[in-house]
N, C-alpha and C positions, 0 to 999 in steps of 0.2 A: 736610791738617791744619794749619790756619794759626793763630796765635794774632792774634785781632782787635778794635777797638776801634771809639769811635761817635765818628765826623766831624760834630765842632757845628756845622758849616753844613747840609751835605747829610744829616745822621742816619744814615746808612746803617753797616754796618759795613763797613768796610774793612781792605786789607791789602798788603803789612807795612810799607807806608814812613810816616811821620807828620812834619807840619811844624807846630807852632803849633794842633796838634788841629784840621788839618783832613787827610781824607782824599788821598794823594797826588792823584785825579783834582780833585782842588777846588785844591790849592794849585797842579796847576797851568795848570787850568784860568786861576786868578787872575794868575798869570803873564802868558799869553797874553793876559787882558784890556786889560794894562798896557802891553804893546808899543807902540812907534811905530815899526814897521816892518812891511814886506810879508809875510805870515805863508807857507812852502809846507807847510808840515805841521802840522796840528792836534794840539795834545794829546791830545784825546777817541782822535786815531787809535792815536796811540805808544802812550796806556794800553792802548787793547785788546789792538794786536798785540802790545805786547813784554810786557806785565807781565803782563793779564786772558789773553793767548792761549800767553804763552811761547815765542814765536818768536825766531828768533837776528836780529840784527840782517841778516846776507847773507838770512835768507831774506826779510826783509819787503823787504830794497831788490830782489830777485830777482822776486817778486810785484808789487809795486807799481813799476817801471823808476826806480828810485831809488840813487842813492851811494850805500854805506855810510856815506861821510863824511859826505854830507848829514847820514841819519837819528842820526848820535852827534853832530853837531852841536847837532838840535834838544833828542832826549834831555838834554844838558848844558842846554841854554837853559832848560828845563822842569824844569830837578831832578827828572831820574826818573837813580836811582840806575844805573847800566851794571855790571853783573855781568860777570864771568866768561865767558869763551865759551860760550857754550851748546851743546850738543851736540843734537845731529838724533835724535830716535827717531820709530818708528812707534809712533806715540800710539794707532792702531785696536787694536791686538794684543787688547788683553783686550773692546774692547767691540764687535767682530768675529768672535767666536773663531773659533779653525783651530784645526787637529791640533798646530800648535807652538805657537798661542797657550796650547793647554793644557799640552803638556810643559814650555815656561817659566813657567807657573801652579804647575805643579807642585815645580819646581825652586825659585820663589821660595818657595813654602811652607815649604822644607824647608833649605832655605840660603840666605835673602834676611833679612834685618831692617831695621827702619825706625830711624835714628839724625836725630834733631832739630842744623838747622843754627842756631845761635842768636843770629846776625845776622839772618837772617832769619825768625827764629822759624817756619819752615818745616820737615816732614818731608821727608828724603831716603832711596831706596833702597840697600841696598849688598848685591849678589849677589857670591857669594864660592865660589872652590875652591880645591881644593891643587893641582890641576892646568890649567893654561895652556889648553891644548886646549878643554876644557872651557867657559871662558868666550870664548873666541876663539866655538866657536860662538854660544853664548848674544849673543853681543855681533851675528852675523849674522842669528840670530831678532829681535831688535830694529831691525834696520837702523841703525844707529846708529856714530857716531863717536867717542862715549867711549870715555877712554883708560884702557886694563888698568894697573892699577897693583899693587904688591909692596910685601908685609909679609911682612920677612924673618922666619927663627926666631929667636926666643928662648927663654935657659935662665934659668927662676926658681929657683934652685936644687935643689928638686926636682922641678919642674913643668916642661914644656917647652912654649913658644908656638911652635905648626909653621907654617911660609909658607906662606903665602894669596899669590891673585891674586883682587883685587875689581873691581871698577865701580861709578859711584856713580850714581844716578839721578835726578834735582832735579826731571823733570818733573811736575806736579799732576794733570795729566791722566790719566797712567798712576797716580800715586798712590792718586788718586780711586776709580780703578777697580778698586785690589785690595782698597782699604777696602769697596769694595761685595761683592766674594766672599767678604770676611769674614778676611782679614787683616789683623792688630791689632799694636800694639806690644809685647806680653807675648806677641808668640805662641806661643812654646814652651809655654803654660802655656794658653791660652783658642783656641789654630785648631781651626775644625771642618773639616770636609769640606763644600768649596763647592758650590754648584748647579748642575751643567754637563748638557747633553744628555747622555744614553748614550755616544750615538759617539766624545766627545771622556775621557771616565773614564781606559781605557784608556792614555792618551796623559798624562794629567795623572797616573795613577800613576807610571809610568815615568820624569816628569821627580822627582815625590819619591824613585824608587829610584836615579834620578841624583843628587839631593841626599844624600839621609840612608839610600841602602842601601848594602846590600852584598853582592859576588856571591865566593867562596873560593873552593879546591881543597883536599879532604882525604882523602887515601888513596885519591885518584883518583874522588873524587865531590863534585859539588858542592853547596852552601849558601849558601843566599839569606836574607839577615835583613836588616831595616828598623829605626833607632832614631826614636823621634820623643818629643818632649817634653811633649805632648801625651795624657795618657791617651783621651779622648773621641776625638779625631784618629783614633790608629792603631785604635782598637778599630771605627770608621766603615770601615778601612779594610781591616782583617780580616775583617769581617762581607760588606763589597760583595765582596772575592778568592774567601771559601765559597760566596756563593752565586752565581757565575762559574764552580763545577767545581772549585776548590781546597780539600783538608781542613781545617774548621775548625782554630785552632791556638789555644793560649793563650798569652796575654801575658804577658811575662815586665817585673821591674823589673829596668831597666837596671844593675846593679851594678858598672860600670867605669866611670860618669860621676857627673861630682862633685854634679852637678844632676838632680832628678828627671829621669827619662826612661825610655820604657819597647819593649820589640822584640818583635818577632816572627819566627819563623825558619822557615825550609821546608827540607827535607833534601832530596835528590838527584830521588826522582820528582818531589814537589812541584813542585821549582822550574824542570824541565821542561813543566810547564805553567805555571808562573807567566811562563816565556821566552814560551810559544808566546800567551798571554794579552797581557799586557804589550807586545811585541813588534808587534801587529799595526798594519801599517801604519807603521810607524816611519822614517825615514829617517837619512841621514847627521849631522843636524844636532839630528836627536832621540833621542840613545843618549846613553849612556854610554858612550864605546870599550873600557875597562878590563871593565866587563863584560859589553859584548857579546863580547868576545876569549874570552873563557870560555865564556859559553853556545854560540856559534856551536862552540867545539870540542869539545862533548859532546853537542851537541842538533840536530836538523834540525825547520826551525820554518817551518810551513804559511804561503806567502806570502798577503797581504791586502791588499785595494787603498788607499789612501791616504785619508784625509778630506782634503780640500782647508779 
């Protein structure tokens, strides 16, 4: 989601850097025309990999047997602007899907939002928990080197901001791809339930019950309930768990959030099957720990082999 503009030489639209209204590949293409010297790296090249492919500088010199130094060299020669380190992800995750492509599908639906960087006039990801562990794994579903960062609590006098640990996610690629599942920048208000194979449902629920559910203990039974902000959402999602084997349930409005939002809850058999559902085929890196530590103490739950 880039905001873009028309390059009076080339017409095309382009994005996001502008010199003199022409597209960065044109200005600096024009650059390079002007040189009196031996050229070793083309512009047409640097636009693709670094800006059009979003590659980190070590990896295009690691691909191509090239310095980093070289390639920031010419970058500066060419006024293509030099970002930030860029961080490594597995960019296939959503247009490959696996079993944890979908539980982190899941998990971003339910606790990821898109925040506009506006230098770049670019959307970025930001997956968020209150617990560390949690994104440590999410951070190994991606492959990835971004760095876990902390947003302490605060007290608004009577409000309380609780610590988060997020990540942030710049690349377009991956961006690209969740706007094709149909997550939107209002999502609490417009996410539907995406289009995934059977196999992988399962799996993408379990990452929104890692998001935005919840597993108790009360008077020695336990209760599984889901907030989502989303009426259309959870009621997709109520519907797919009934007819899985689980009793329909009604939807409740969320009454302890300040914002529309709406739950649904399963009491103690229930949610022994919502475990052994949920659950299959799961691994270390696709739980919740907090409540699998609960199910696994009340429940014995039929193992299932893996989607790869």
């Amino acid at each position: 989601m880039i905001m873009k503009k028309v390059c009076k030489n080339c017409g095309i639209k382009e994005s996001p850097y502008y010199y003199k209204n022409l597209c960065q590949k044109c200005f600096s293409q024009q650059i390079e025309n002007n040189l009196n010297q031996q050229i070793e790296i083309k512009s047409n090249f640097l636009i693709n990999e670094y800006v059009i492919e979003n590659k980190s500088i070590r990896k295009i010199s690691l691909e191509n047997k090239l310095t980093t130094s070289k390639i920031r060299k010419y970058l500066l020669l060419y006024r293509i602007p030099i970002e930030r380190k860029k961080n490594s992800f597995n960019e296939k995750i959503f247009s490959k899907m696996s079993a944890q492509g979908a539980f982190l599908l899941g998990y971003i639906f339910t606790d990821g939002d898109f925040l506009l960087n506006k230098k770049t006039n670019q959307y970025f990801l930001r997956i968020y928990s209150k617990h560390i562990t949690q994104i440590e794994k999410l951070k190994k579903i991606l492959k990835t080197d971004a760095k876990i960062q902390k947003r302490e609590q605060k007290n608004y006098g009577d409000s309380v901001q609780t610590k988060i640990y997020f990540i942030h996610i710049g690349n377009q690629i991956i961006i690209n791809d969740l706007l094709k599942f149909g997550l939107t920048i209002e999502k609490n208000l417009n996410v539907k339930f995406p289009k995934l194979e059977d196999k992988f449902k399962s799996h993408f629920l379990r990452g929104c019950w890692a998001g935005s559910g919840n597993v108790t203990i009360y008077e020695d039974r336990v209760y599984s309930s889901i907030v989502i902000g989303s009426y259309k959402f959870i009621s997709e999602i109520e519907k797919y768990l009934s007819s899985n084997g689980l009793k329909p349930r009604k939807i409740y409005k969320n009454k302890l959030s300040k914002k529309p939002s709406y739950v649904i809850k399963y009491a103690h058999g229930e949610s022994e099957k919502l475990y052994n559902f949920l659950y299959k085929g799961k691994t270390n890196l696709t739980i919740s720990d907090k409540q699998e530590i609960i199910y696994k103490k009340y429940f014995t739950r039929i193992e299932c082999n893996q989607y790869k």
